[in-house]
KOLZADREN-128095 format. One record per residue: residue in one letter; z, y, x of N, C-alpha, C, CB in turn. Coordinates in steps of 0.02 Angstrom, whole numbers, padded with zeros to 5 digits, always signed. Each point is the difference from the previous one (the first is absolute). Glycine has a CB too. Layout:
BEGIN
aZYXZYXZYXZYX;...
//
This chain:
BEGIN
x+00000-00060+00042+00000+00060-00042+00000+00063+00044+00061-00063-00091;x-00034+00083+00140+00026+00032+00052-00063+00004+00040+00123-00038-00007;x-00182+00015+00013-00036-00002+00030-00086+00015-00051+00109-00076+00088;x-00075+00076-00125-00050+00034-00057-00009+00075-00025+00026-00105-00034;x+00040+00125+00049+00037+00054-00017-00037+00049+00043+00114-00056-00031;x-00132+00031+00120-00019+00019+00047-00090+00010-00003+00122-00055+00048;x-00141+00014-00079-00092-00032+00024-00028+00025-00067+00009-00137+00079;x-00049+00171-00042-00063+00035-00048-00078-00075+00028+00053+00199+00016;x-00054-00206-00064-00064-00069+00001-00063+00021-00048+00098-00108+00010;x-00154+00120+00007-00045+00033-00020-00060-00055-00020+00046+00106+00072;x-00112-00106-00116-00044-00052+00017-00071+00060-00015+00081-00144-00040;x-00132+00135+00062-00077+00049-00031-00023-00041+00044+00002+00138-00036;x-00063-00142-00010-00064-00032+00000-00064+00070+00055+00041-00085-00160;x-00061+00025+00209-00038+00052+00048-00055+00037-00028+00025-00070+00086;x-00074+00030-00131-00053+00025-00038-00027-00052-00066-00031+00065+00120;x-00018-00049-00154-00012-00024-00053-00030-00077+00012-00013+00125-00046;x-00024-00147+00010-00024-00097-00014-00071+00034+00058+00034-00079-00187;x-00058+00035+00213-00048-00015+00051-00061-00032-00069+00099-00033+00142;x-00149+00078-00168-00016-00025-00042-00060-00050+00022+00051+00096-00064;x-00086-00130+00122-00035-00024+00008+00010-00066+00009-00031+00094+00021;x+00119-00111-00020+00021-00049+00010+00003-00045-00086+00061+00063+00129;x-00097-00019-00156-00014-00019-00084+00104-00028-00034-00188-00074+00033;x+00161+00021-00053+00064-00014-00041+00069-00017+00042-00085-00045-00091;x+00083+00023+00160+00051+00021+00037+00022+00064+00014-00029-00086+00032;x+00003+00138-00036+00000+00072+00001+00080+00022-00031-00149+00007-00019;x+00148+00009-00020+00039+00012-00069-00025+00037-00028+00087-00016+00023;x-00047+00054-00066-00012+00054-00051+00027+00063+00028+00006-00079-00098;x-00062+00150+00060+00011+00048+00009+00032+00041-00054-00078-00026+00075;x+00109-00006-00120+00035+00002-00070-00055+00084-00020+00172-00075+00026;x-00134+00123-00056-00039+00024-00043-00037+00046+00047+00071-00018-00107;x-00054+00007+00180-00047+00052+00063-00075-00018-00011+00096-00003+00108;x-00139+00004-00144-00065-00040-00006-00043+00045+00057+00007-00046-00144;x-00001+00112+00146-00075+00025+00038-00043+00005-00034+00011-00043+00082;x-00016+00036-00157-00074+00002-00029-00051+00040+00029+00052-00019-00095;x-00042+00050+00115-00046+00060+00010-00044-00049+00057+00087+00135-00026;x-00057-00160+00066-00038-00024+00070-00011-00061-00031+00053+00059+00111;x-00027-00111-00162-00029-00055-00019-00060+00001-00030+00095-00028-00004;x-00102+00061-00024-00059+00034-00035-00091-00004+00060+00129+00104-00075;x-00068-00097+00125-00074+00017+00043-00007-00036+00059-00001+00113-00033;x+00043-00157+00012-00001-00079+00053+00049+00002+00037-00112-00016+00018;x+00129-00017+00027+00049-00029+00045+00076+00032-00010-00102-00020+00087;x+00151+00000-00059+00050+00011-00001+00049+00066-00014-00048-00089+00053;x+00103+00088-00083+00046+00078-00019+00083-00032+00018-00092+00067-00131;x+00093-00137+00173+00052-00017+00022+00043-00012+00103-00054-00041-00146;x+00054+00016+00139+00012+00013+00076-00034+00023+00043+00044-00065-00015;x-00051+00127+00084-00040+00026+00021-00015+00024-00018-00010-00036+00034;x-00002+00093-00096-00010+00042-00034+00049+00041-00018-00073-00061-00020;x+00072+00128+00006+00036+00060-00032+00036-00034-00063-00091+00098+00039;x+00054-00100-00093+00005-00015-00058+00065-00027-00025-00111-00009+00016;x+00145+00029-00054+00066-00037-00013+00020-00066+00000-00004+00078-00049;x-00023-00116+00035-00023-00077+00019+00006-00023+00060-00072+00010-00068;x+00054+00057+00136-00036-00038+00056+00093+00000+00015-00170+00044+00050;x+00209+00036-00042+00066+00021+00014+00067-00003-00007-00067+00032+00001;x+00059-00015-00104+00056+00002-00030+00033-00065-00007-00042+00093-00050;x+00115-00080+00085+00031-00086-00010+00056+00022+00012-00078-00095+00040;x+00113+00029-00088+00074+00008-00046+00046+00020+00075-00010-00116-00128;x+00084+00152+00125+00054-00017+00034+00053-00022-00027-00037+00061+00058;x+00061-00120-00039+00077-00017-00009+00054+00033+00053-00047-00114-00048;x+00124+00139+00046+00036+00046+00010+00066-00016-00031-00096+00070+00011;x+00151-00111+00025+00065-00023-00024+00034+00015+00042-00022-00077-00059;x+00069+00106+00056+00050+00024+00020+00091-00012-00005-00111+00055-00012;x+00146-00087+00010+00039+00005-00060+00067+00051+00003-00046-00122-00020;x+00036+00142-00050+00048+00059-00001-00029+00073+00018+00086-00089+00032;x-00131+00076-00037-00048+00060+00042-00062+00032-00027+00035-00060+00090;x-00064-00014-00119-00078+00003-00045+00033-00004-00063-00099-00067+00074;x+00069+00106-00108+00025-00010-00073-00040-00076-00027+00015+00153-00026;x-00013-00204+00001-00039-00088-00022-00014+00032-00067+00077-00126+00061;x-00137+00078-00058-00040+00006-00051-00030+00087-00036+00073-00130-00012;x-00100+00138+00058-00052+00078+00007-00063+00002+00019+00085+00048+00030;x-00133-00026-00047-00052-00012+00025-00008+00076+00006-00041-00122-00042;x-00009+00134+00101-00003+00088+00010-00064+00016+00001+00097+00017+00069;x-00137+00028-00096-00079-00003+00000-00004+00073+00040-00041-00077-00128;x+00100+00097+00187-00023+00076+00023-00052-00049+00055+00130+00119-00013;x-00163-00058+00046-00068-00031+00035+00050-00003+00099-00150+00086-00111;x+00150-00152+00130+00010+00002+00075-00051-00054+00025+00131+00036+00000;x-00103-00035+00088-00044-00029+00020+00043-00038+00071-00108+00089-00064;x+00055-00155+00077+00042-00015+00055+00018+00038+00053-00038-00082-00028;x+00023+00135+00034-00001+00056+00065+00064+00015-00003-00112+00056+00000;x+00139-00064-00077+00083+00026-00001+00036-00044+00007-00007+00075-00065;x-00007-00126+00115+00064-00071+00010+00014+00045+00071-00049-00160-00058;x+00025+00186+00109+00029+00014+00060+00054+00062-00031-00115-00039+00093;x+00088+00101-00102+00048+00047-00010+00070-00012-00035-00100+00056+00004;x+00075-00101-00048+00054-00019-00046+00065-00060+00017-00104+00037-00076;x+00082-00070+00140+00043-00046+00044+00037+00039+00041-00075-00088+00000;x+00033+00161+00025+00019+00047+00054+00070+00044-00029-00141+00008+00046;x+00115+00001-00101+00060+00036-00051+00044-00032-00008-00055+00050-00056;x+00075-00125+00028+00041-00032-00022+00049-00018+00042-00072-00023-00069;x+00030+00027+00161+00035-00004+00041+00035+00052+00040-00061-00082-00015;x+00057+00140-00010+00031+00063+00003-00028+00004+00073+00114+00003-00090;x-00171+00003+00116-00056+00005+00048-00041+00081-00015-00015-00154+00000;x-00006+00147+00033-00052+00079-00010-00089-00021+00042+00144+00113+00024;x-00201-00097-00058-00054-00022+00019+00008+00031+00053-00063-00027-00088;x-00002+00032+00130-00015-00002+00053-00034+00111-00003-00025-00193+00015;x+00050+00233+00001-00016+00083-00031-00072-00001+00043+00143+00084-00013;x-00172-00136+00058-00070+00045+00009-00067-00032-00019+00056+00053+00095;x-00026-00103-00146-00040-00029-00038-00007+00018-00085+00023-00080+00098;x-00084+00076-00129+00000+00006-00067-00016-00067-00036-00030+00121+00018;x+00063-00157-00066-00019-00038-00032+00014-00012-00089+00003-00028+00127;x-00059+00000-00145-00038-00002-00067+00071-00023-00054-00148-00045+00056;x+00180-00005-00030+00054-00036-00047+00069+00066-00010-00035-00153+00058;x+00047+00125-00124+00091+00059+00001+00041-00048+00001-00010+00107-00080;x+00082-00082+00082+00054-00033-00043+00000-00018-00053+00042+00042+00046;x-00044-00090-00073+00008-00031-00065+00065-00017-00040-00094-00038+00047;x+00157+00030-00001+00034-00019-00005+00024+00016-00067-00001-00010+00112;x-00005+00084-00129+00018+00034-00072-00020-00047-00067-00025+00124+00060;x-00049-00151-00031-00033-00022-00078+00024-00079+00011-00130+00093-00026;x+00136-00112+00070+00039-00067-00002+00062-00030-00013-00065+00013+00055;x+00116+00046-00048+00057+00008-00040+00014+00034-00069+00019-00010+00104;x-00070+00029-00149-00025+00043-00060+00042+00051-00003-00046-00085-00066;x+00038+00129+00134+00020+00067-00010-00043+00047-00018+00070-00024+00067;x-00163+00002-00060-00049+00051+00030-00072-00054-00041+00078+00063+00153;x-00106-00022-00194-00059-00034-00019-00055+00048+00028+00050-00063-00108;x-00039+00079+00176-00051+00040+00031-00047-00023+00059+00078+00076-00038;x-00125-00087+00039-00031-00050+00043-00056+00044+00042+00020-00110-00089;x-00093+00078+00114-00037+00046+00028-00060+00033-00053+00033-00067+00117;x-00045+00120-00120-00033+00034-00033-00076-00015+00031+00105+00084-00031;x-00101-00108+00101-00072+00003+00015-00001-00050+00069-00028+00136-00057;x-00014-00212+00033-00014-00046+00026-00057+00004+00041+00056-00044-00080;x-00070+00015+00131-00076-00002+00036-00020-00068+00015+00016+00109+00058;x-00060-00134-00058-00020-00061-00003-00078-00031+00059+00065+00031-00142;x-00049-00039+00174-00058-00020+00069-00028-00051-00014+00055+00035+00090;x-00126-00048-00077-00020-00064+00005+00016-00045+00036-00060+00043-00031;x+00056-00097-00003+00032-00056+00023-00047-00072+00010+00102+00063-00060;x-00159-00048+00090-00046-00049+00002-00063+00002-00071+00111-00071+00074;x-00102+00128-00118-00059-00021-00027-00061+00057+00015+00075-00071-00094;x-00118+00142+00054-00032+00012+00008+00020+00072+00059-00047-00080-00115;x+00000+00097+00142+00023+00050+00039+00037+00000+00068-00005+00026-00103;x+00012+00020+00137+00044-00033+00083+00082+00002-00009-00098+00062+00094;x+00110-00122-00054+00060-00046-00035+00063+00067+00027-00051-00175+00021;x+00085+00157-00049+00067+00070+00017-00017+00064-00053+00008-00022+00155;x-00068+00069-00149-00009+00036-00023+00012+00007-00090-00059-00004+00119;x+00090+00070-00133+00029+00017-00069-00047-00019-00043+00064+00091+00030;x-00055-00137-00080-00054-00023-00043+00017+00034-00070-00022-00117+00067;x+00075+00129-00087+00040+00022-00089+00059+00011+00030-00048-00081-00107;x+00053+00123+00067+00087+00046+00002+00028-00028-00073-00033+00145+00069;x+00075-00125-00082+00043+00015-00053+00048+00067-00004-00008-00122+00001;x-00003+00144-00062+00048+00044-00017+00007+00007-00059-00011+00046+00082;x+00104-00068-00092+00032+00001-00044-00050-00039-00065+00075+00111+00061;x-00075-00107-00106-00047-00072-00051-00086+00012+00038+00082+00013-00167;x-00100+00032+00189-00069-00003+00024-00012-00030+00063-00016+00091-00060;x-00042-00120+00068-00041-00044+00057-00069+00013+00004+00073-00089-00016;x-00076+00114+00108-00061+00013-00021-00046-00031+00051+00036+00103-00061;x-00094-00143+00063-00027-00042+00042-00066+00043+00022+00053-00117-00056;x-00059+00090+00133-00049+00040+00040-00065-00031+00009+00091+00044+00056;x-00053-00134-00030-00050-00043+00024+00019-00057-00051-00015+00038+00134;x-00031-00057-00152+00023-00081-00043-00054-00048+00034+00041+00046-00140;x-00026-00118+00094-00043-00033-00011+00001-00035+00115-00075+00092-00166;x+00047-00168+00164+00015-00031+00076+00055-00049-00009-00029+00107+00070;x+00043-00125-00116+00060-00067+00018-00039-00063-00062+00157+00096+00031;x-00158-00150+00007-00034-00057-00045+00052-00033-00064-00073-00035+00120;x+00037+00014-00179+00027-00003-00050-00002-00078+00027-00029+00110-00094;x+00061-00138+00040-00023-00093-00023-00059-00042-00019+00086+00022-00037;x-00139+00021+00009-00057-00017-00006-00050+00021+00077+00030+00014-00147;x+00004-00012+00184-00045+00032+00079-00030+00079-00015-00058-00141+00039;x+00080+00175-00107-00038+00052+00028+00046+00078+00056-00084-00051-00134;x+00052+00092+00150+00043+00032+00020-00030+00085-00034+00038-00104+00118;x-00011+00135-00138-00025+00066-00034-00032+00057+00075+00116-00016-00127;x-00146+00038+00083-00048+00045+00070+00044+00054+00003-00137-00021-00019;x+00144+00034+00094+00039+00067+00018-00026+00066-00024+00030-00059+00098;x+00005+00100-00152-00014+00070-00014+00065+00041+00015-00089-00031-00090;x+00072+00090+00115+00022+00059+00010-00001+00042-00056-00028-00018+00104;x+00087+00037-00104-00016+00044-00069+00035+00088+00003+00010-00138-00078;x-00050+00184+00080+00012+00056+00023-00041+00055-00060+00015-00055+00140;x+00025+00066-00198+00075-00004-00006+00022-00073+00007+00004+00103-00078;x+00050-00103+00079+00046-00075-00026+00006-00010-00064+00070+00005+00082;x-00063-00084-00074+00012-00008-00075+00059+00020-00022-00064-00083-00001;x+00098+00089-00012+00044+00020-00046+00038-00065-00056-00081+00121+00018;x+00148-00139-00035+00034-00052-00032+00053+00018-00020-00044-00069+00052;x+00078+00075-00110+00045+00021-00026+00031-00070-00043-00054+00134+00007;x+00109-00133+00063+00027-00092-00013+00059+00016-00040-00031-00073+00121;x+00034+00122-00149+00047+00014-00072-00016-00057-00075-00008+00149+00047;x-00054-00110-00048-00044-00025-00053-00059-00052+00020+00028+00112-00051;x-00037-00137+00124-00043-00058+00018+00022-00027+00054-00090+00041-00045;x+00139-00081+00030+00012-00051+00072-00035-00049+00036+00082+00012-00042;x-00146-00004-00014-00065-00074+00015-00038+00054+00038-00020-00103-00123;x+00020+00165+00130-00037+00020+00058-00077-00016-00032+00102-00030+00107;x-00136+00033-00181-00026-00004-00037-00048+00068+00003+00088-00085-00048;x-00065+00148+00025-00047+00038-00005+00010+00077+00029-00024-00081-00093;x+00003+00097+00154+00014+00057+00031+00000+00080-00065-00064-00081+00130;x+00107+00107-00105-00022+00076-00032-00066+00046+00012+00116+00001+00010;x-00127+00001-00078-00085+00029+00005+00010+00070+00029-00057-00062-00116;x+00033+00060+00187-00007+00075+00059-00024+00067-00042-00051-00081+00112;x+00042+00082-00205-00014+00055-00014+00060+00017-00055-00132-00014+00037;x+00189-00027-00009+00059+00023-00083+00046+00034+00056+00010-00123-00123;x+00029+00152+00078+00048+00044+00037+00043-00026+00015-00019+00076-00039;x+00063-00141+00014+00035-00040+00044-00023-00014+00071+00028-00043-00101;x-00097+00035+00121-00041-00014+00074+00022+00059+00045-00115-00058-00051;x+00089+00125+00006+00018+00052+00042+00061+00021+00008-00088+00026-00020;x+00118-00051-00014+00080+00025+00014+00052-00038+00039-00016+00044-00104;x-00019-00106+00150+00056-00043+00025-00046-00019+00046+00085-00039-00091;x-00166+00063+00111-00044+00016+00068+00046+00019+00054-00100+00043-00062;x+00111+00055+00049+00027+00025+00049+00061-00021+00048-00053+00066-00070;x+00090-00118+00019+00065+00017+00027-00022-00082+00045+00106+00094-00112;x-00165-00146+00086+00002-00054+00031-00025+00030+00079-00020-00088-00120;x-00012+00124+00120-00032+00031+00038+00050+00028+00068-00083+00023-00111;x+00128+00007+00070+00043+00028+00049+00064-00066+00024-00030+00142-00064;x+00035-00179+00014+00029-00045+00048-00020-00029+00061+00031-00012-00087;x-00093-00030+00046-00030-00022+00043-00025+00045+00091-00026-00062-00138;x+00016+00120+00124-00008+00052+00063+00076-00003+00057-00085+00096-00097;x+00143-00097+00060+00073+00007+00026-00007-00087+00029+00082+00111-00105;x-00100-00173+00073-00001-00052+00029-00017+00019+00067-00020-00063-00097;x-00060+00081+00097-00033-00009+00063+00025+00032+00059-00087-00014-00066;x+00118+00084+00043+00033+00041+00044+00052-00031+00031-00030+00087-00059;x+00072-00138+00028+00073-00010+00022-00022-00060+00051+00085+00036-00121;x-00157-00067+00106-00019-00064+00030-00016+00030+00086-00062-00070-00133;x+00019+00132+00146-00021+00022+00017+00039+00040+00073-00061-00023-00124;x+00119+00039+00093+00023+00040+00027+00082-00028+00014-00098+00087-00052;x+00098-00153+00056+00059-00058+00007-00020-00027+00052+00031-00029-00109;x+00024-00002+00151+00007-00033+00059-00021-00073-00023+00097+00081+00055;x-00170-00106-00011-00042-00024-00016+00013-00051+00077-00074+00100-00100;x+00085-00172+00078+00007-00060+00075-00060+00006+00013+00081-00097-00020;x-00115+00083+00103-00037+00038+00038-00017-00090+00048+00067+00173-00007;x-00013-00208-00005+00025-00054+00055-00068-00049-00020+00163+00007+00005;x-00170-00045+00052-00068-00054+00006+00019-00058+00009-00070+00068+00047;x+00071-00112-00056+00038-00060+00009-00052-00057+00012+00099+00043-00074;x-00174-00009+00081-00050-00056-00010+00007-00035+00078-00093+00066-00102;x+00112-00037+00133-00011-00044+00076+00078-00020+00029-00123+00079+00040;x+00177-00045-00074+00047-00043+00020+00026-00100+00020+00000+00124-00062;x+00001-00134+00093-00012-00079-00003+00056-00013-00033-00064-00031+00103;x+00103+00069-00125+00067-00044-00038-00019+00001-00083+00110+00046+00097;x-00160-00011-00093-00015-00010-00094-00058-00027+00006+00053+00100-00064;x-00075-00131+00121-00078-00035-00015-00012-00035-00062-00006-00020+00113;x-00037-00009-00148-00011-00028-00049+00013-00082+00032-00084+00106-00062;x+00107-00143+00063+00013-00061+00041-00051-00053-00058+00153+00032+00069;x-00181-00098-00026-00025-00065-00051+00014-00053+00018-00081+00042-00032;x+00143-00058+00006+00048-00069+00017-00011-00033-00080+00115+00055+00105;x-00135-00097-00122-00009-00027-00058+00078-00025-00011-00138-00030+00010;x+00183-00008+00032+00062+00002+00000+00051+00031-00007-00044-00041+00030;x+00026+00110-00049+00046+00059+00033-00016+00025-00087-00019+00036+00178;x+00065-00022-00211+00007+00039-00082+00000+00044-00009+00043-00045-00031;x-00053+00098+00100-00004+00067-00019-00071+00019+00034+00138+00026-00007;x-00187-00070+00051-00067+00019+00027-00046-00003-00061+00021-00047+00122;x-00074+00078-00113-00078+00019-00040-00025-00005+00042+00001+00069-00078;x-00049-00117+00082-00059-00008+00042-00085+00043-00036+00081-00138+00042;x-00105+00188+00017-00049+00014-00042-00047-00034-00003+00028+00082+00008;x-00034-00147+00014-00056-00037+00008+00019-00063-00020-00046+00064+00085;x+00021-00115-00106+00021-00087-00037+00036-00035+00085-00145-00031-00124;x+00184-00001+00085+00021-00036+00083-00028-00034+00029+00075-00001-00017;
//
Protein backbone atom coordinates (compact mmCIF):
# COMPACT_ATOMS: atom_id res chain seq x y z
CA UNK A 1 0.00 0.00 0.00
CA UNK A 2 2.90 2.30 1.05
CA UNK A 3 4.42 1.89 -2.09
CA UNK A 4 1.52 2.86 -4.14
CA UNK A 5 0.99 5.84 -2.26
CA UNK A 6 4.56 6.70 -3.74
CA UNK A 7 4.35 5.44 -7.76
CA UNK A 8 2.80 7.31 -10.38
CA UNK A 9 2.43 4.31 -13.25
CA UNK A 10 1.41 5.62 -16.52
CA UNK A 11 0.46 3.48 -19.93
CA UNK A 12 -0.02 5.48 -23.89
CA UNK A 13 -0.06 3.95 -26.86
CA UNK A 14 2.97 5.18 -29.31
CA UNK A 15 0.76 5.61 -32.44
CA UNK A 16 -2.30 4.42 -34.21
CA UNK A 17 -3.06 0.51 -36.03
CA UNK A 18 -0.37 0.01 -38.87
CA UNK A 19 -3.09 -0.23 -41.43
CA UNK A 20 -1.34 -2.39 -44.02
CA UNK A 21 -0.94 -5.03 -41.64
CA UNK A 22 -4.87 -5.43 -42.58
CA UNK A 23 -6.78 -7.33 -39.75
CA UNK A 24 -3.82 -7.71 -37.40
CA UNK A 25 -3.61 -3.95 -37.48
CA UNK A 26 -6.39 -2.93 -35.12
CA UNK A 27 -8.82 -0.36 -35.07
CA UNK A 28 -8.85 3.28 -35.43
CA UNK A 29 -12.22 3.51 -33.46
CA UNK A 30 -14.08 6.61 -34.58
CA UNK A 31 -10.42 8.36 -35.92
CA UNK A 32 -11.48 7.23 -39.57
CA UNK A 33 -9.54 9.94 -41.82
CA UNK A 34 -12.30 9.93 -44.25
CA UNK A 35 -11.13 12.56 -46.00
CA UNK A 36 -7.79 10.61 -47.04
CA UNK A 37 -9.80 7.24 -47.32
CA UNK A 38 -11.66 8.60 -49.83
CA UNK A 39 -8.60 9.00 -51.92
CA UNK A 40 -6.78 5.83 -51.25
CA UNK A 41 -4.23 4.61 -48.93
CA UNK A 42 -3.91 5.07 -45.44
CA UNK A 43 -5.15 7.95 -42.44
CA UNK A 44 -3.52 5.57 -39.73
CA UNK A 45 -0.08 5.07 -38.62
CA UNK A 46 2.59 7.29 -40.23
CA UNK A 47 0.30 9.76 -40.98
CA UNK A 48 -0.99 13.11 -39.30
CA UNK A 49 -4.47 12.11 -39.22
CA UNK A 50 -5.99 11.22 -35.93
CA UNK A 51 -5.89 7.60 -36.53
CA UNK A 52 -2.22 7.71 -37.48
CA UNK A 53 -1.48 9.73 -33.52
CA UNK A 54 -4.28 10.06 -31.22
CA UNK A 55 -3.92 7.29 -28.48
CA UNK A 56 -5.56 6.58 -25.17
CA UNK A 57 -3.44 7.35 -21.70
CA UNK A 58 -3.79 5.40 -18.63
CA UNK A 59 -2.56 7.47 -15.28
CA UNK A 60 -2.95 5.89 -11.55
CA UNK A 61 -1.76 7.23 -8.94
CA UNK A 62 -3.10 6.47 -5.65
CA UNK A 63 -4.46 9.06 -3.53
CA UNK A 64 -3.37 11.46 -5.97
CA UNK A 65 -5.38 10.68 -9.35
CA UNK A 66 -8.77 11.18 -8.79
CA UNK A 67 -10.26 6.88 -10.34
CA UNK A 68 -12.56 6.68 -12.62
CA UNK A 69 -12.23 10.14 -14.80
CA UNK A 70 -11.68 10.39 -18.07
CA UNK A 71 -10.18 13.90 -19.27
CA UNK A 72 -10.70 15.07 -22.94
CA UNK A 73 -8.26 18.44 -22.30
CA UNK A 74 -5.79 18.06 -25.36
CA UNK A 75 -1.93 16.71 -24.17
CA UNK A 76 0.72 15.08 -25.51
CA UNK A 77 3.51 12.69 -24.86
CA UNK A 78 5.98 15.64 -24.81
CA UNK A 79 4.36 16.30 -21.34
CA UNK A 80 5.71 12.99 -19.62
CA UNK A 81 9.34 14.69 -19.24
CA UNK A 82 8.34 18.10 -17.74
CA UNK A 83 5.85 16.59 -15.75
CA UNK A 84 8.33 13.80 -14.04
CA UNK A 85 10.73 16.97 -13.77
CA UNK A 86 8.05 18.75 -11.68
CA UNK A 87 6.87 15.98 -9.58
CA UNK A 88 10.38 15.62 -8.74
CA UNK A 89 10.73 19.08 -7.50
CA UNK A 90 13.67 19.39 -10.32
CA UNK A 91 13.83 22.44 -12.60
CA UNK A 92 14.38 21.90 -16.59
CA UNK A 93 17.34 22.59 -18.04
CA UNK A 94 16.99 27.27 -18.54
CA UNK A 95 18.91 27.10 -21.96
CA UNK A 96 16.76 24.89 -23.51
CA UNK A 97 13.10 25.29 -24.85
CA UNK A 98 10.77 22.46 -24.90
CA UNK A 99 7.29 21.63 -26.50
CA UNK A 100 5.80 19.45 -23.36
CA UNK A 101 4.30 21.38 -19.92
CA UNK A 102 3.50 20.26 -16.58
CA UNK A 103 0.60 18.31 -16.46
CA UNK A 104 0.62 17.44 -13.21
CA UNK A 105 -2.50 19.93 -12.49
CA UNK A 106 -4.83 18.00 -15.03
CA UNK A 107 -3.75 14.71 -13.67
CA UNK A 108 -4.69 15.43 -10.27
CA UNK A 109 -8.16 17.36 -11.51
CA UNK A 110 -7.06 20.60 -10.41
CA UNK A 111 -6.69 22.11 -14.12
CA UNK A 112 -8.69 21.18 -17.30
CA UNK A 113 -6.16 23.25 -19.21
CA UNK A 114 -4.10 21.57 -21.71
CA UNK A 115 -2.19 22.74 -25.01
CA UNK A 116 -3.99 25.14 -27.12
CA UNK A 117 -1.67 24.42 -29.99
CA UNK A 118 -0.24 20.98 -31.14
CA UNK A 119 2.32 20.45 -34.08
CA UNK A 120 2.55 17.36 -35.76
CA UNK A 121 5.77 16.18 -38.16
CA UNK A 122 5.83 13.62 -40.54
CA UNK A 123 6.34 10.52 -39.67
CA UNK A 124 7.18 8.40 -42.66
CA UNK A 125 4.33 9.15 -44.92
CA UNK A 126 4.01 11.97 -47.63
CA UNK A 127 6.51 14.73 -47.72
CA UNK A 128 10.20 15.00 -45.95
CA UNK A 129 10.13 12.91 -42.89
CA UNK A 130 10.44 15.29 -39.60
CA UNK A 131 9.03 18.23 -41.32
CA UNK A 132 5.58 20.04 -39.88
CA UNK A 133 2.87 18.28 -41.72
CA UNK A 134 -0.73 19.63 -39.52
CA UNK A 135 -0.88 21.63 -36.51
CA UNK A 136 -3.67 21.77 -34.23
CA UNK A 137 -5.30 24.42 -32.53
CA UNK A 138 -7.56 24.14 -29.89
CA UNK A 139 -10.79 22.00 -31.83
CA UNK A 140 -9.10 23.07 -35.30
CA UNK A 141 -6.54 21.02 -37.52
CA UNK A 142 -5.04 22.04 -40.19
CA UNK A 143 -3.14 19.77 -42.80
CA UNK A 144 -0.37 20.89 -45.22
CA UNK A 145 0.82 17.61 -46.75
CA UNK A 146 -1.41 14.49 -46.84
CA UNK A 147 -1.88 11.41 -48.48
CA UNK A 148 1.90 8.57 -48.71
CA UNK A 149 1.17 5.91 -46.14
CA UNK A 150 -0.23 2.41 -47.61
CA UNK A 151 -3.68 1.27 -46.76
CA UNK A 152 -4.69 -2.71 -46.63
CA UNK A 153 -5.75 -3.02 -50.01
CA UNK A 154 -1.88 -1.92 -51.21
CA UNK A 155 -2.99 1.38 -52.14
CA UNK A 156 -1.13 4.39 -51.00
CA UNK A 157 -2.90 8.04 -51.55
CA UNK A 158 -0.89 10.51 -53.75
CA UNK A 159 1.04 13.20 -51.96
CA UNK A 160 -0.79 16.74 -52.05
CA UNK A 161 0.20 19.91 -50.65
CA UNK A 162 -2.30 22.02 -49.82
CA UNK A 163 -1.74 25.83 -49.69
CA UNK A 164 -4.22 27.06 -48.19
CA UNK A 165 -4.59 24.10 -45.75
CA UNK A 166 -7.20 22.16 -45.26
CA UNK A 167 -8.82 23.08 -42.51
CA UNK A 168 -10.91 20.39 -39.74
CA UNK A 169 -13.00 21.29 -37.10
CA UNK A 170 -12.73 18.06 -34.84
CA UNK A 171 -15.51 19.63 -32.66
CA UNK A 172 -18.10 18.77 -35.10
CA UNK A 173 -15.89 16.08 -37.33
CA UNK A 174 -13.66 13.72 -35.66
CA UNK A 175 -13.76 11.42 -38.94
CA UNK A 176 -11.71 14.14 -40.44
CA UNK A 177 -14.56 13.80 -43.17
CA UNK A 178 -15.06 17.18 -44.62
CA UNK A 179 -12.65 20.17 -44.57
CA UNK A 180 -14.08 23.83 -44.15
CA UNK A 181 -15.11 25.35 -47.38
CA UNK A 182 -11.92 28.21 -47.81
CA UNK A 183 -14.90 30.67 -48.74
CA UNK A 184 -17.11 30.66 -45.22
CA UNK A 185 -16.13 32.81 -42.55
CA UNK A 186 -15.47 30.18 -40.13
CA UNK A 187 -12.16 29.47 -42.77
CA UNK A 188 -11.31 33.02 -42.49
CA UNK A 189 -11.57 33.44 -39.07
CA UNK A 190 -9.35 30.58 -37.63
CA UNK A 191 -6.67 31.00 -41.03
CA UNK A 192 -4.88 33.84 -39.36
CA UNK A 193 -4.40 32.72 -36.10
CA UNK A 194 -3.40 28.96 -37.68
CA UNK A 195 -1.06 30.91 -39.46
CA UNK A 196 0.46 32.62 -36.70
CA UNK A 197 0.90 29.66 -34.74
CA UNK A 198 2.16 27.79 -36.99
CA UNK A 199 4.97 30.91 -37.85
CA UNK A 200 5.87 30.97 -33.69
CA UNK A 201 6.40 26.95 -34.22
CA UNK A 202 8.99 27.49 -36.82
CA UNK A 203 10.60 30.37 -35.03
CA UNK A 204 11.03 28.52 -31.69
CA UNK A 205 12.37 25.41 -33.97
CA UNK A 206 14.67 27.70 -35.56
CA UNK A 207 16.06 29.61 -33.16
CA UNK A 208 16.55 26.58 -30.35
CA UNK A 209 19.63 24.76 -29.50
CA UNK A 210 19.71 22.32 -32.21
CA UNK A 211 22.31 18.66 -31.60
CA UNK A 212 25.00 19.26 -34.22
CA UNK A 213 26.82 15.68 -32.98
CA UNK A 214 27.67 12.87 -35.85
CA UNK A 215 27.86 9.62 -34.69
CA UNK A 216 28.04 8.04 -38.21
CA UNK A 217 31.73 7.04 -37.91
CA UNK A 218 32.03 6.46 -34.33
CA UNK A 219 33.00 2.68 -34.04
CA UNK A 220 31.13 2.30 -30.80
CA UNK A 221 27.69 2.81 -32.47
CA UNK A 222 28.64 0.96 -35.64
CA UNK A 223 25.72 -0.88 -36.97
CA UNK A 224 27.20 -4.48 -35.98
CA UNK A 225 25.87 -8.15 -38.06
CA UNK A 226 26.06 -10.92 -35.58
CA UNK A 227 22.96 -12.96 -36.37
CA UNK A 228 23.58 -14.18 -32.69
CA UNK A 229 23.73 -11.00 -31.09
CA UNK A 230 19.67 -9.44 -30.36
CA UNK A 231 20.51 -6.16 -30.64
CA UNK A 232 22.61 -6.29 -34.38
CA UNK A 233 20.75 -5.34 -37.92
CA UNK A 234 22.52 -6.56 -40.55
CA UNK A 235 22.14 -4.42 -43.72
CA UNK A 236 22.69 -7.15 -45.90
CA UNK A 237 21.12 -11.15 -45.60
CA UNK A 238 23.70 -13.22 -43.69
Amino acid sequence: MQRKQFSLSTMQGDNGPWSEKCEFAGSVGPYTGMWQRKRDGSSAKQTTWEGGHRVPTIAYWAGKIPANVTSHVLLSALDIFPTLVSLANASLPPHRRFDGVDISEVLFGQSNKGHEVLFHPNSGAAGKYGNLQALRLNQYKAFYVTGGAKACDGSIGQEEHHHPPLIFNLQHDIQEQKPLDIKSAEYHAVLPMISQALLGILQDIATDNVSIADYSHDPAVTPCCNPQHLVCCCQSPY
